[in-house]
MINU-293460 format. One record per residue (C-alpha): residue in one letter; y, x, z. Coordinates in steps of 0.001 Angstrom, whole numbers, plus 500000, padded with zeros to 6 digits. Layout:
BEGIN
AYXZ/...
end
This chain:
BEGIN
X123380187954329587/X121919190571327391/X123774191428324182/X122779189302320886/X120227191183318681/X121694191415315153/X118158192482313168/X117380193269309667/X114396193254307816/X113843195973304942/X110727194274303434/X110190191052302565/X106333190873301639/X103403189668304285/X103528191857306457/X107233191227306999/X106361187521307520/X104406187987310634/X107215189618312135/X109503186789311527/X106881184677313177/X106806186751316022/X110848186537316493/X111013183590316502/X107748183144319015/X109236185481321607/X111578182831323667/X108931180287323988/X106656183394325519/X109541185268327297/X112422183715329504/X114399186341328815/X114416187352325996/X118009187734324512/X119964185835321046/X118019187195318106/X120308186799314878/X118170186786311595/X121170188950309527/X119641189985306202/X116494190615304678/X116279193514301441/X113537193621298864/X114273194940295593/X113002191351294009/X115588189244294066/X113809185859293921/X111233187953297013/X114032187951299203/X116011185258298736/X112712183144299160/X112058185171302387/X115467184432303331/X115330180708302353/X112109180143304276/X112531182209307428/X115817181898308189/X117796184944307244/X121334184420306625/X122171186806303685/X119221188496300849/X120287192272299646/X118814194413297832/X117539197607299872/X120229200191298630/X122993197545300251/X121223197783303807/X123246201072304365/X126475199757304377/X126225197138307031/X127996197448309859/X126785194257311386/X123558195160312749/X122031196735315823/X117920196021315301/X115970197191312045/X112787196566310866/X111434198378308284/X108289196986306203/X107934197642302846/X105654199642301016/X104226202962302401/X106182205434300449/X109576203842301907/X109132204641305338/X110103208113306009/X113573207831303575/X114406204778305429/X113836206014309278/X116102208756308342/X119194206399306394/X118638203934309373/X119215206716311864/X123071207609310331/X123820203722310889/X126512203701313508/X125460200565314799/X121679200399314873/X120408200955318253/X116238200046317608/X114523201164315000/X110690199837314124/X108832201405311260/X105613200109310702/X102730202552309883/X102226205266308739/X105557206252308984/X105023209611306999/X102719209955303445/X103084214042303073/X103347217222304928/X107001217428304160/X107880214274305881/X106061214898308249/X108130217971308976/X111465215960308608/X110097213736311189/X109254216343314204/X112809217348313192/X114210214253313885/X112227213334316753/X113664217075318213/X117273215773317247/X120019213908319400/X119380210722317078/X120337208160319848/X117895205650318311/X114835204180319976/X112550204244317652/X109109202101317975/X105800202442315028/X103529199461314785/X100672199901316796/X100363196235318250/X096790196726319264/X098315198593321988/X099686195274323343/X096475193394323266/X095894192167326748/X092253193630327613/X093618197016325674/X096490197237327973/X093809196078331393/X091823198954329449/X094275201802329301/X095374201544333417/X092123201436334330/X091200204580332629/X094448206231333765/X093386205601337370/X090699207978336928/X087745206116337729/X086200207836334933/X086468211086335653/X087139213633332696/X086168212537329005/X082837213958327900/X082396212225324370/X083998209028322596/X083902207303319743/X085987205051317512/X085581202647314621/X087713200256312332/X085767198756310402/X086641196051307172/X084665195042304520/X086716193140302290/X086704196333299989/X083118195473299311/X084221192480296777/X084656193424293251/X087900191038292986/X089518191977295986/X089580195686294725/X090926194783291642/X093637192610293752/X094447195195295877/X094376198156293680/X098109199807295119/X095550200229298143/X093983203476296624/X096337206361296830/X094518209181298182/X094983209948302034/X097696210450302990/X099632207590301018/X097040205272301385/X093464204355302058/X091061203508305140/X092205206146306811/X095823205210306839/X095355201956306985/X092687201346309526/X092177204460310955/X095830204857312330/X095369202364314719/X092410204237316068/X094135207553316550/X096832205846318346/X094110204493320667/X092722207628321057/X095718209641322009/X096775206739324758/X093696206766326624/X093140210683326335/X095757212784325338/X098020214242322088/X095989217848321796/X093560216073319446/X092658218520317086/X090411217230313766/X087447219846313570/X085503217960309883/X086033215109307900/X084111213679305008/X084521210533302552/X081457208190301712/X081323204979299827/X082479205363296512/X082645202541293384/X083283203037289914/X086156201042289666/X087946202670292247/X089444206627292231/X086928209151293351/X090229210466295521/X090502207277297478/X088707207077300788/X087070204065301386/X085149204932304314/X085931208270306292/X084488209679309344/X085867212405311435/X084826215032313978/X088065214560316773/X088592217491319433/X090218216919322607/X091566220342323238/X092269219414326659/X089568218464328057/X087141219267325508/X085890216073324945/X084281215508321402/X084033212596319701/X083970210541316296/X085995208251313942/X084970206107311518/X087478204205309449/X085882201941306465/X087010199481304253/X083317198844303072/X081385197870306537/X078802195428305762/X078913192511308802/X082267193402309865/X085261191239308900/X087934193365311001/X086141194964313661/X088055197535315973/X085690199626318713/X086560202385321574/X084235203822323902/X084873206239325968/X082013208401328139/X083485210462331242/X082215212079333827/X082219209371336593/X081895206294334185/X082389204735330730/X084379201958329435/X083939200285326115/X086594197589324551/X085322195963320823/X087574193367319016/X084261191421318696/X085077190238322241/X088870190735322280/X089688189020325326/X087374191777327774/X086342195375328180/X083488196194329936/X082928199627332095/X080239201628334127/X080930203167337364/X077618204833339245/X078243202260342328/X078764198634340403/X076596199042337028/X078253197394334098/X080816194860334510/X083340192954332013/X086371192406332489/X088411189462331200/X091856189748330513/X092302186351328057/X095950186433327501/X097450188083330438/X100680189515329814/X101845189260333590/X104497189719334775/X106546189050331878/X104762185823330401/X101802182790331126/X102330180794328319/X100375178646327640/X098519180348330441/X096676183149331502/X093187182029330650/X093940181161327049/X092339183483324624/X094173186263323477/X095010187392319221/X096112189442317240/X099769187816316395/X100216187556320325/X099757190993320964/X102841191377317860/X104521189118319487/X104475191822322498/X105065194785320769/X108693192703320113/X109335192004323222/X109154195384324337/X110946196438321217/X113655194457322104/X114235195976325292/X111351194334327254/X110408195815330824/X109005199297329432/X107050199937332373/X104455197489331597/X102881199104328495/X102193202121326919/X105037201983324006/X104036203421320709/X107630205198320380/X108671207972317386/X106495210660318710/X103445208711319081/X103868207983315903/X104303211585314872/X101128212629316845/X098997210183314411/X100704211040311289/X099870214825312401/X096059214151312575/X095876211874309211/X097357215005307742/X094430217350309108/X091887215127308231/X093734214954304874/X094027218885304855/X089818217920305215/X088835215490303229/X090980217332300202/X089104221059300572/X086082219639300701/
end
């Protein structure tokens, strides 16, 4: 029998809700999948986390400064507020007992932590240490990435890449979400949306992307002229030489939460879009165009309800758990410290960008 997992939450917010769900999803989707222990949840609101606690099942509410001295735990989660992330990776890493780690993104918000890190990552830490790029785990994403791995596609010529939102366009949902307009790299579409894309990007192609221009568009006068609502960015795959684009928007007109990748190579192409999340579709010379339907295949490891149902976003969380907790790593590409690392490094260059301009 694997050994119980003893987890703690450092967050206690919306975001930190969803993973709850997803613990508590995992046996009915994975057979085995090992005793999770809800320990403590930290928040420095104490009526936050003791109604987090209350709710989801946690046994004891803390505030965060406590989380340090508990010996009691092996699994942490940490998901509070942007700025919290880089200080807490490197407290949770002197816990004795913590063996997993997951940070959610972005796990850095300067050059400097950056730096501390790609020390850490180069240090004998002992940790496994996993960001939150679920979209990774979404079934036709994961279909996607083998089959460009194979090689079908011969050598990337040009891509491009697009998260797009529009909430941002609403006068009261700015005003709600005003803590949403640091400048890059604390907050903004970039960081927000545009992390997921880079972590895309460097799974299907490679980590020597090198950011060649960036500029900001979209501004309002309610919101700071240092805030990037909508970026786009000139990517260079030094390896290959592959050029390509990002866009990352929170002001999109028609989009609700739209995520694209396409990817031209020299054999073929292949093209996934959240506006049909369950497929990807690809050309090769000799069959034309063809989709590909993945629905909610997560084989070997889980049919439930079955493998035709169609896929989401919470599913693919519930994923990136599973393999968190020790799930069969060969099955996925895992989003571990230094894939992290390798995003954070290019939001900081299109930062260096977007700030000289």
């Amino acid at each position: 029998m694997k050994p119980s997992i003893h987890v703690g939450f450092l967050g206690a917010g919306g975001f930190a809700q969803t993973h709850a769900y997803a613990l508590d999803t995992l046996k009915y989707y994975y057979a085995n999948t090992p005793q999770i222990e809800k320990t403590v949840v930290a928040s420095p609101t104490p009526s936050s986390r003791e109604a987090f606690a209350r709710r989801f099942g946690f046994r004891e509410a803390i505030p965060p400064e406590a989380m340090w001295e508990r010996t009691d735990l092996n699994t942490l989660f940490i998901l509070g507020p942007n700025h919290t992330h880089t200080p807490q990776v490197l407290q949770a890493v002197e816990m004795p007992s913590l063996k997993r780690i997951y940070v959610e993104k972005p796990i850095a918000i300067s050059a400097q932590e950056l730096s501390d890190l790609q020390l850490l990552a180069k240090s004998a830490h002992g940790k496994f240490i996993m960001v939150g790029f679920e979209f990774l785990q979404k079934s036709a994403l994961r279909a996607a990435l083998e089959h460009w791995r194979s090689g079908d596609f011969g050598e990337p010529i040009h891509f491009r890449v697009e998260y797009l939102h529009s909430s941002y366009l609403n006068v009261d949902y700015r005003q709600q979400h005003a803590d949403r307009f640091a400048p890059i790299p604390q907050n903004g579409a970039v960081v927000d949306l545009g992390s997921h894309a880079l972590s895309l990007l460097i799974a299907f192609l490679d980590d020597q992307l090198v950011v060649r221009t960036a500029a900001a568009s979209g501004h309002f006068e309610d919101t700071p002229q240092e805030t990037d609502l909508c970026t786009t960015v000139m990517i260079e795959d030094a390896t290959s030489g592959a050029v390509g684009t990002l866009v990352a928007s929170r002001v999109s007109q028609g989009t609700g939460d739209q995520l694209m990748l396409d990817i031209r190579g020299t054999h073929g192409a292949l093209v996934f879009s959240t506006a049909q999340p369950d497929s990807y579709t690809t050309f090769l010379p000799n069959l034309g165009w063809q989709r590909h339907d993945c629905m909610s295949d997560y084989l070997p490891d889980s049919k439930f309800p079955s493998g035709y149902v169609p896929s989401g976003w919470l599913r693919a969380l519930v994923h990136n758990h599973y393999l968190f907790l020790g799930g069969e790593p060969g099955i996925s590409f895992i989003p571990d410290l230094q894939h992290g690392i390798e995003v954070q490094r290019l939001i900081q260059q299109i930062a260096d960008h977007l700030h000289s301009a």
